[in-house]
Every structure is written in C-alpha cells, then in structure tokens.
BAFI-3210 file (N, C-alpha, C; in Angstrom, 3 decimals, decimal comma, padded with zeros to 6 digits):
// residues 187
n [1|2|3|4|5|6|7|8|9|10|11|12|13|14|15|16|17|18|19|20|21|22|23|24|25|26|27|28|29|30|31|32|33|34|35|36|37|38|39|40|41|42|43|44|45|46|47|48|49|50|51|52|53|54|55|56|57|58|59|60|61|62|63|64|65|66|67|68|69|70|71|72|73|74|75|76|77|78|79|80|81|82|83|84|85|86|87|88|89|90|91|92|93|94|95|96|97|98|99|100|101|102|103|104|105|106|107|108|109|110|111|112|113|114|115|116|117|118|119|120|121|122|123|124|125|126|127|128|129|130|131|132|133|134|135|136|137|138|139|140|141|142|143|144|145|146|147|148|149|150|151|152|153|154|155|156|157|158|159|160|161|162|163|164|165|166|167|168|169|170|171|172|173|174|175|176|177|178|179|180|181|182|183|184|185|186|187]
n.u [-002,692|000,530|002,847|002,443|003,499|004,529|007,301|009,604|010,985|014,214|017,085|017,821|015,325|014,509|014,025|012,589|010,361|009,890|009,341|006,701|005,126|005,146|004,174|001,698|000,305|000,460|-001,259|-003,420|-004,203|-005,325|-007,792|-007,644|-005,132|-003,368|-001,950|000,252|001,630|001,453|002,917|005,101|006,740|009,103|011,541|014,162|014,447|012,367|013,252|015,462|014,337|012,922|015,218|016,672|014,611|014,718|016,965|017,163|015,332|012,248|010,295|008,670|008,798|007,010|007,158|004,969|004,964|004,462|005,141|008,462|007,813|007,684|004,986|003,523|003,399|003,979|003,857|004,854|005,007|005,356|002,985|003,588|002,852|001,220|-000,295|-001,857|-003,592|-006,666|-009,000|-009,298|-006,658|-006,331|-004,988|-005,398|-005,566|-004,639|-002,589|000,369|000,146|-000,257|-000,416|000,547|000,145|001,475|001,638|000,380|000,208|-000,744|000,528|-001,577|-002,059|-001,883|-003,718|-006,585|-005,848|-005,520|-002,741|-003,085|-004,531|-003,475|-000,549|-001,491|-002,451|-000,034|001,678|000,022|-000,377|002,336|002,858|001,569|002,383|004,596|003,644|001,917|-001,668|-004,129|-004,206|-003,984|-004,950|-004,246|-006,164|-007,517|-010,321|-011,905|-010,842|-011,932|-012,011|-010,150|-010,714|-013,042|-011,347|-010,072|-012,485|-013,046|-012,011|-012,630|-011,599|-012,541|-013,837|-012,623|-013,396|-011,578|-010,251|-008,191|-006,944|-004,989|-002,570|-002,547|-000,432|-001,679|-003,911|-007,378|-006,597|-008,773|-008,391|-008,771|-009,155|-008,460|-009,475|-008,165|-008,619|-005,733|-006,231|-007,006|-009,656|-009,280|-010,279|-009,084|-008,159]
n.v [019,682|018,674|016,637|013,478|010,414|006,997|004,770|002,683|002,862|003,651|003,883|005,957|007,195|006,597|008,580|010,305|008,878|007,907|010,227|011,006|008,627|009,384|011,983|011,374|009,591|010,998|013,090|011,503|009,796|010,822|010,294|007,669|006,687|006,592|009,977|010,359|007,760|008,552|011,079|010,080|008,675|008,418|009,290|009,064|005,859|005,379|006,211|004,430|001,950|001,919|002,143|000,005|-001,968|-001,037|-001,820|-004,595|-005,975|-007,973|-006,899|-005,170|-001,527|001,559|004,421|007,562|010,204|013,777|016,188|017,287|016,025|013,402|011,951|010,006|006,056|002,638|-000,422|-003,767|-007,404|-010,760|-012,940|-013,416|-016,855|-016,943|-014,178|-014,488|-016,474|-017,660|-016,897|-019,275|-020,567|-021,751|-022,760|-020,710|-022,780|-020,819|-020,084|-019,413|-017,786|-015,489|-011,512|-009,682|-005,896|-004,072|-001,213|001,261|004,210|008,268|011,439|013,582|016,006|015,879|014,388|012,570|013,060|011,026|009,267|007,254|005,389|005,045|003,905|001,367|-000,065|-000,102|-001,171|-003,818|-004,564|-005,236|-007,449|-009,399|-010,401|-011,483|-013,978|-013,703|-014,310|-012,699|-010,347|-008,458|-006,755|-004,899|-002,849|-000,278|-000,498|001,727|003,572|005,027|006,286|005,121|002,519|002,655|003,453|000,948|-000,223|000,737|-000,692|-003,022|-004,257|-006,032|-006,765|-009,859|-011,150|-011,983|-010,872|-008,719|-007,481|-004,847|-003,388|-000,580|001,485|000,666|000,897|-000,544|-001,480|-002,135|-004,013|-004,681|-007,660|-007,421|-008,150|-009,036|-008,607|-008,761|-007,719|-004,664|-002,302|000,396|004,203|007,160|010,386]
n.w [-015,104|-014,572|-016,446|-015,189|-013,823|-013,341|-011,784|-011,258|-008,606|-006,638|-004,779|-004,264|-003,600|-000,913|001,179|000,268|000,212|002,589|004,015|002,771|003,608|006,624|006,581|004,895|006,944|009,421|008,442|007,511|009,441|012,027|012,960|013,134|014,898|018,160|019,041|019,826|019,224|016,477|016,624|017,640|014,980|013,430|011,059|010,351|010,896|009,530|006,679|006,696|007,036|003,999|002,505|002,928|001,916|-000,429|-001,764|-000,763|-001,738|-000,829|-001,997|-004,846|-005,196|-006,315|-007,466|-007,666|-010,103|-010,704|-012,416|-011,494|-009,035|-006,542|-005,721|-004,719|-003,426|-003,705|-003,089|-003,035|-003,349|-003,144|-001,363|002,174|003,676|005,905|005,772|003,975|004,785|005,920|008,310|010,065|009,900|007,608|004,621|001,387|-002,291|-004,060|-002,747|-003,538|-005,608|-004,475|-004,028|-002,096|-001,373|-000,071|000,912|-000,063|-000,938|-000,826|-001,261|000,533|-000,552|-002,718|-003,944|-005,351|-008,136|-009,588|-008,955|-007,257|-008,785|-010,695|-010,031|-008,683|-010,647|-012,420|-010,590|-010,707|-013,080|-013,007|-011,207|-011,924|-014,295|-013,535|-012,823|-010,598|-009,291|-007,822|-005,519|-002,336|000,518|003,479|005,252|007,141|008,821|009,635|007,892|005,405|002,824|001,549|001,021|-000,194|-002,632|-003,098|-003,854|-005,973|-007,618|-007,629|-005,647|-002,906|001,077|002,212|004,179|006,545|009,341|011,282|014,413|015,362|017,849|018,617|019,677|022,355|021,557|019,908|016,579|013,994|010,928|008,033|005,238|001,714|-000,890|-004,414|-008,214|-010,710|-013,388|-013,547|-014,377|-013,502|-013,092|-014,137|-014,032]
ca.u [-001,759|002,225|003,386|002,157|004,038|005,091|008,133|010,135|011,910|015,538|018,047|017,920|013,965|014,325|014,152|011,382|008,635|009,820|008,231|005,503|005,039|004,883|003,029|000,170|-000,410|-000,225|-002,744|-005,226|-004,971|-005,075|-008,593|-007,363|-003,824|-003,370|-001,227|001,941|002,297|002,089|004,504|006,715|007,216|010,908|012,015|015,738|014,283|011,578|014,154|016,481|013,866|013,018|015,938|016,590|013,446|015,038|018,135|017,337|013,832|011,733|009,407|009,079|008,095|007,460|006,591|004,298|005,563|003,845|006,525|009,652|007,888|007,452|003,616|003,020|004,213|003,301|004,954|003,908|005,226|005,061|002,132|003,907|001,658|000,541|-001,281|-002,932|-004,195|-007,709|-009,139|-009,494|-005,886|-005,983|-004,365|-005,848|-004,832|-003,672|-001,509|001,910|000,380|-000,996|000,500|000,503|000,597|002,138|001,687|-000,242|-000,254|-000,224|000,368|-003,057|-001,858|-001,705|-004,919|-007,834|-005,298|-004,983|-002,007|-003,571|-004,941|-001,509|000,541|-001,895|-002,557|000,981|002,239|-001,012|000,441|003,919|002,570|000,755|003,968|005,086|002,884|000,658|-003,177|-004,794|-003,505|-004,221|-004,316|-005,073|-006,714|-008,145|-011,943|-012,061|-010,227|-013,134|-011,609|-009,177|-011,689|-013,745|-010,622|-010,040|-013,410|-013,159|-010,809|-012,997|-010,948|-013,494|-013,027|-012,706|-013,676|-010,366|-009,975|-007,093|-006,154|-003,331|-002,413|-001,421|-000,317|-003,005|-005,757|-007,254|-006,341|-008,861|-007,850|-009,874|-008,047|-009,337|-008,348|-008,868|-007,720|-004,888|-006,814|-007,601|-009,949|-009,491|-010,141|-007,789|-008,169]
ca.v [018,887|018,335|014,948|012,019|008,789|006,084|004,627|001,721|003,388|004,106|003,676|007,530|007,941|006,254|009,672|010,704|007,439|007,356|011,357|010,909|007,637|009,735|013,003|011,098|008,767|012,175|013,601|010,521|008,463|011,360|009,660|006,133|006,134|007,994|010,904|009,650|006,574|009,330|011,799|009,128|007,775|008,504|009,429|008,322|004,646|005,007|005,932|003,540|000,906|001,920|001,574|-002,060|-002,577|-000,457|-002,496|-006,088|-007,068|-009,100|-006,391|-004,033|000,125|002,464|006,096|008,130|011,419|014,565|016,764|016,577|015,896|011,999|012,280|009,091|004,709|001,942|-001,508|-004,945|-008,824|-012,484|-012,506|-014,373|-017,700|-016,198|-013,145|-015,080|-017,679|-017,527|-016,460|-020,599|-020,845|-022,431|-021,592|-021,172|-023,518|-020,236|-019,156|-019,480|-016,591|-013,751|-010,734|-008,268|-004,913|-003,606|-000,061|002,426|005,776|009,275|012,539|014,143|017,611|015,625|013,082|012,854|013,397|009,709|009,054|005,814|004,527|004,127|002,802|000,156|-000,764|-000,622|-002,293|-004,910|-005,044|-006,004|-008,424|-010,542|-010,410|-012,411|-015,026|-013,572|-013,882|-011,816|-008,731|-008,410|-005,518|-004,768|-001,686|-000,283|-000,613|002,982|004,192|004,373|006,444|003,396|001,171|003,296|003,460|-000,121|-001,252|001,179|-001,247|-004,801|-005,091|-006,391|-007,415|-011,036|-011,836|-011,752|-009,440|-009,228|-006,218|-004,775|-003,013|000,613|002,048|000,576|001,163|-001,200|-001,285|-003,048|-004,103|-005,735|-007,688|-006,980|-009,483|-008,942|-009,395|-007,779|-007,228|-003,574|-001,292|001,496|005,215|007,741|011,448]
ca.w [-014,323|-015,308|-016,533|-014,259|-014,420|-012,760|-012,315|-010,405|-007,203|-006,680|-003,651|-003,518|-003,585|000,246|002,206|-000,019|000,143|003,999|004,207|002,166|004,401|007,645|006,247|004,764|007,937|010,064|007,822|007,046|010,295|013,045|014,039|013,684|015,929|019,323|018,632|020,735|018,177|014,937|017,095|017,887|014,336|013,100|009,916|009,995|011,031|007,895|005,545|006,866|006,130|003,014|001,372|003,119|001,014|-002,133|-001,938|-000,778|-001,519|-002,470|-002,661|-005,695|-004,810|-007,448|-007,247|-008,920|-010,066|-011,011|-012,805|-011,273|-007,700|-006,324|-004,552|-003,645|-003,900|-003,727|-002,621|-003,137|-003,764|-002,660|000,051|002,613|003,989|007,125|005,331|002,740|005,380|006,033|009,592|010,510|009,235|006,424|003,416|000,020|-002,714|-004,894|-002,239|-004,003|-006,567|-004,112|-003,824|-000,661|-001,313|001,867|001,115|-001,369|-000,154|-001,691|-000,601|000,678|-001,234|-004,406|-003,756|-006,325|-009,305|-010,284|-008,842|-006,116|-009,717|-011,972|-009,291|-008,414|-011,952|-013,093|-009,699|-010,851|-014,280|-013,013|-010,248|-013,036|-015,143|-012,636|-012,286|-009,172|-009,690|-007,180|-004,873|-001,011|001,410|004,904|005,001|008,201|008,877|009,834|006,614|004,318|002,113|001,074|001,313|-001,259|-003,493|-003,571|-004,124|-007,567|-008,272|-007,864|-004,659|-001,716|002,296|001,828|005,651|007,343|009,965|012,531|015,325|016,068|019,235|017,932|021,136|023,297|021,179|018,782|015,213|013,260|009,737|007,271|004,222|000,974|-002,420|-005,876|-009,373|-011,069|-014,150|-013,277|-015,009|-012,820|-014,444|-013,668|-014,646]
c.u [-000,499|001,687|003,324|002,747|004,248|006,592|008,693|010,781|013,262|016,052|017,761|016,570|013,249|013,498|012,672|009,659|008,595|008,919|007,219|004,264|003,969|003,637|001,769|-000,496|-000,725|-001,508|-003,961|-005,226|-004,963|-006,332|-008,819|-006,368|-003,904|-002,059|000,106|002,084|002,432|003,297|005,608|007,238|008,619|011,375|012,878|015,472|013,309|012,726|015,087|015,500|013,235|014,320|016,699|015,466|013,970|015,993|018,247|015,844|013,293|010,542|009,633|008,542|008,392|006,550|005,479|004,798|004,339|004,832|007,390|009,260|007,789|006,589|002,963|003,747|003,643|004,310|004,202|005,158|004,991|004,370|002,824|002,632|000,613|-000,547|-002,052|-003,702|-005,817|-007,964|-009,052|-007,713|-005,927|-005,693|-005,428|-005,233|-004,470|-003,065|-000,325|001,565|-000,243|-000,194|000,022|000,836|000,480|002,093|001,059|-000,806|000,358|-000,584|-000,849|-002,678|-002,011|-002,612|-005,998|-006,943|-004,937|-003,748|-001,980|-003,900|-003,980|-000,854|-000,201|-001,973|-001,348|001,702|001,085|-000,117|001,901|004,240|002,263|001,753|004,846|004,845|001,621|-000,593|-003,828|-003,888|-004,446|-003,487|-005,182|-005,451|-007,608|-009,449|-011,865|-011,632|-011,363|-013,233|-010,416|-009,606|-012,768|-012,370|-010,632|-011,059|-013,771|-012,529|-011,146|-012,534|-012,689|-013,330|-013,234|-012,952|-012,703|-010,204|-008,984|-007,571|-005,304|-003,361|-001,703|-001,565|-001,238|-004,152|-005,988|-007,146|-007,107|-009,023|-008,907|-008,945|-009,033|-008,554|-009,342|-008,058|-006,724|-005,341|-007,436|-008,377|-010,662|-009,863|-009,447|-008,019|-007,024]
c.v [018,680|017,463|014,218|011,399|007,994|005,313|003,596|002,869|003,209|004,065|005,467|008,577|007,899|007,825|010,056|009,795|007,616|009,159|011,750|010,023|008,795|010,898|012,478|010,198|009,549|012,717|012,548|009,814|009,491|010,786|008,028|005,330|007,004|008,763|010,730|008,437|007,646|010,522|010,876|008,390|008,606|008,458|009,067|006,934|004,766|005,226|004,736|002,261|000,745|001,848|000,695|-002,290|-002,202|-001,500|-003,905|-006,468|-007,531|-007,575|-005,183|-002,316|000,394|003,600|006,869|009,577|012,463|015,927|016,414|016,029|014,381|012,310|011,117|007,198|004,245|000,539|-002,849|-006,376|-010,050|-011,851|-013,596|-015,282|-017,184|-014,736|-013,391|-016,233|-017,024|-017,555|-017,811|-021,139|-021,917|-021,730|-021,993|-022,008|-022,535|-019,581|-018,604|-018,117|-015,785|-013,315|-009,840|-007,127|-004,060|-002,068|001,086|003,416|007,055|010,626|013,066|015,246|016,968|014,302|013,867|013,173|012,128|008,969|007,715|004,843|003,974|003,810|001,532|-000,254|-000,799|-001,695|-003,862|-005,792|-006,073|-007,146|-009,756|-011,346|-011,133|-013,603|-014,567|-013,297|-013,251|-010,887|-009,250|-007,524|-005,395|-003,259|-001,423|000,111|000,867|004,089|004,277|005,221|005,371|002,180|001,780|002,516|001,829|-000,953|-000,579|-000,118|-002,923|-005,246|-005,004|-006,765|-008,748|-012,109|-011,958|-010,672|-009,788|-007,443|-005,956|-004,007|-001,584|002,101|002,198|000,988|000,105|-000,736|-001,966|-003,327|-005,115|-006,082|-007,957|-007,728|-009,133|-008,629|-008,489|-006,894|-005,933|-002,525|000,228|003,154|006,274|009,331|011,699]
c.w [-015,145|-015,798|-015,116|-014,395|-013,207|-013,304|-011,229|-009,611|-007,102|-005,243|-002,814|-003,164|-001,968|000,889|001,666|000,109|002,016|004,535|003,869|003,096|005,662|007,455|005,970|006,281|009,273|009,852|007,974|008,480|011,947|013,988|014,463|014,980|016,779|018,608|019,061|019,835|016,697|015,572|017,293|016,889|013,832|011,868|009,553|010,166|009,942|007,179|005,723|005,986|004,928|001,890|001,510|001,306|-000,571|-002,776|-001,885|-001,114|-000,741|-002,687|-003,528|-005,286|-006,000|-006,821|-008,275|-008,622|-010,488|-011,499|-012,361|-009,468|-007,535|-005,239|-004,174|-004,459|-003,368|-003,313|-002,740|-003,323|-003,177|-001,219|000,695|003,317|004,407|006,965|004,492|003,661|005,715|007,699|010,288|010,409|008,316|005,069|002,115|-000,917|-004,114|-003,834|-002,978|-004,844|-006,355|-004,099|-002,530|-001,739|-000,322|001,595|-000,385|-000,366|-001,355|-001,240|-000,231|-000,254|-002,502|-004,886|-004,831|-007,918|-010,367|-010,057|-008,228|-007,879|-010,662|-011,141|-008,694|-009,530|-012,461|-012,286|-010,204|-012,362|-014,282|-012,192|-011,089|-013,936|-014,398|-012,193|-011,247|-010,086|-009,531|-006,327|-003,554|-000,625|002,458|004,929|006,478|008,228|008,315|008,452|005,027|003,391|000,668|001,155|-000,346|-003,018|-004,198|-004,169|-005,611|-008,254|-008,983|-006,463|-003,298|-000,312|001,601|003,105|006,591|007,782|010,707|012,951|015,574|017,301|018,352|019,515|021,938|022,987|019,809|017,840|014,301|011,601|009,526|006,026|003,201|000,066|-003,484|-006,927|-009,627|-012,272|-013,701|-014,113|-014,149|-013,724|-013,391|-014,329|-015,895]
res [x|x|x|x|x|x|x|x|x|x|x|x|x|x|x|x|x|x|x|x|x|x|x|x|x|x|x|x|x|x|x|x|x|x|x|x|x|x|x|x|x|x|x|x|x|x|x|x|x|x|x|x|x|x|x|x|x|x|x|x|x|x|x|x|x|x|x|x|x|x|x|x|x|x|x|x|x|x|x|x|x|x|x|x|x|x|x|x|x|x|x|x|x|x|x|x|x|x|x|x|x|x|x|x|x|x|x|x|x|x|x|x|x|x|x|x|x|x|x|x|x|x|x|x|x|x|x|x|x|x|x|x|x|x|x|x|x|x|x|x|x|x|x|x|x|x|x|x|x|x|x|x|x|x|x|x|x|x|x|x|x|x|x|x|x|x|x|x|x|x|x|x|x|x|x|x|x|x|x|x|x|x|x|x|x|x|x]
***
C-alpha cells in the first residue's frame, strides 16, 4: 500500500468528499434506499454543502489519503441536544461533551485498508482535545457492515432508535456511543 494519512480537509477537497459521499452510498446502500432517492442525489448540491461545512463550521472533516488519492472522511463535532437526547427525551447530564460524527465513509474500492480506522481515531483524538468525552453515530440497522466496524471500536447501539422517511420507505437508524479512547487496529 502507498502512504496512508490523514489529514484536516481543505476548501478545495469539497468536490472530492461530496463524490466519494455519493459513490459509496450508491455502492453500500443500494438495498437500504429506493433507487430514485440514490439517482436523484446531486453532486453540485453535495459539493455545495460541503464546503459550507469546509468554510463555516462548527464541524471538523478530514480525509484520509492513500498516495496522492483522498479515499474516504470523516466529519464530526458538538452533538447538538436533540441527538444526544434519549428516546423519552431527556438529556444526559454529559451532554455538553458528546460529539456526533455525522459522517465516516470510505470509498468501497479502497475499504479494508485501514482507512475507516485512522480517521475515526484521529477525528477521536481531536474530539477529546477538545473536551468531548464520548462520540455518537446513527448508523442504519440494515448496515451491518458499519455496525461491525464500529463495534471494533467499543462503539455499541445505546437504545435510541429513530426513522426516517427515505423516499417512502423506512429508514431505520440505530445510535451507537462510545469512548474516544480508541484502540482500533489498522493494517
């Protein structure tokens, strides 16, 4: 394998996280979403909102590279209330120091290389460095590949489920919490 790394994200890496974005959720979720919500997603509206996100925050992305390519990112910061609340709503009393991470994905062509394991552990690293205690992610039932991954990790469901509506078919998500301390292993 090249040089691996990770690295904080760039204004100009938009176009690339927002096709990585679409390609892997073509590839991994063709038996989770009807096919008219993954044909109809939009590349000039992902990039657009990725580099909102590059440019204004709050949350940090970083990439993981593999020579000179960028094969997959990661995104994370302040869990807002409402996703850290518990299915009864009520909030925990470490809310103020979860973190969301709203997005870890990585190319399918360049999966199994370690790349899901250093951008969660360095994004973990830099979450902590911040104050946050634990990590949170919604992860879809059905995805049990990313359900695998995370639970390498320590991460677990934590009983919170919601649905979404993903073009008239359910979506159901399970949210998964666990520490930042990661001793993931990584090829």
């Amino acid at each position: 394998m090249a040089d691996a790394e990770v690295r904080e994200a760039v204004a100009s890496d938009a176009a690339e996280i927002a096709r990585i974005q679409l390609t892997t959720w073509r590839t991994a979720y063709t038996e989770l979403l009807p096919a008219e919500v993954l044909d109809g997603l939009d590349p000039a509206a992902a990039e657009q909102e990725w580099q909102q996100a590059l440019t204004e925050g709050p949350v940090t992305v970083l990439v993981a590279t593999e020579g000179s390519w960028i094969v997959g990112f990661c995104a994370a910061g302040p869990a807002p209330e409402p996703e850290v609340a518990a299915a009864n709503g009520t909030v925990p009393s470490d809310a103020s120091t979860v973190a969301l991470v709203s997005a870890l994905l990585v190319e399918p062509r360049w999966g199994r290389r370690g790349h899901g394991g250093r951008l969660l552990g360095e994004m973990a690293q830099r979450l902590a460095a911040t104050g946050a205690t634990r990590g949170i992610i919604w992860v879809p039932e059905a995805d049990t590949a990313s359900m695998s991954f995370f639970g390498t990790a320590g991460w677990a469901p934590d009983g919170t489920v919601r649905t979404l509506d993903a073009g008239g078919r359910p979506l159901r998500e399970l949210r998964l919490s666990g520490p930042l301390e990661l001793q993931l292993k990584t090829p």
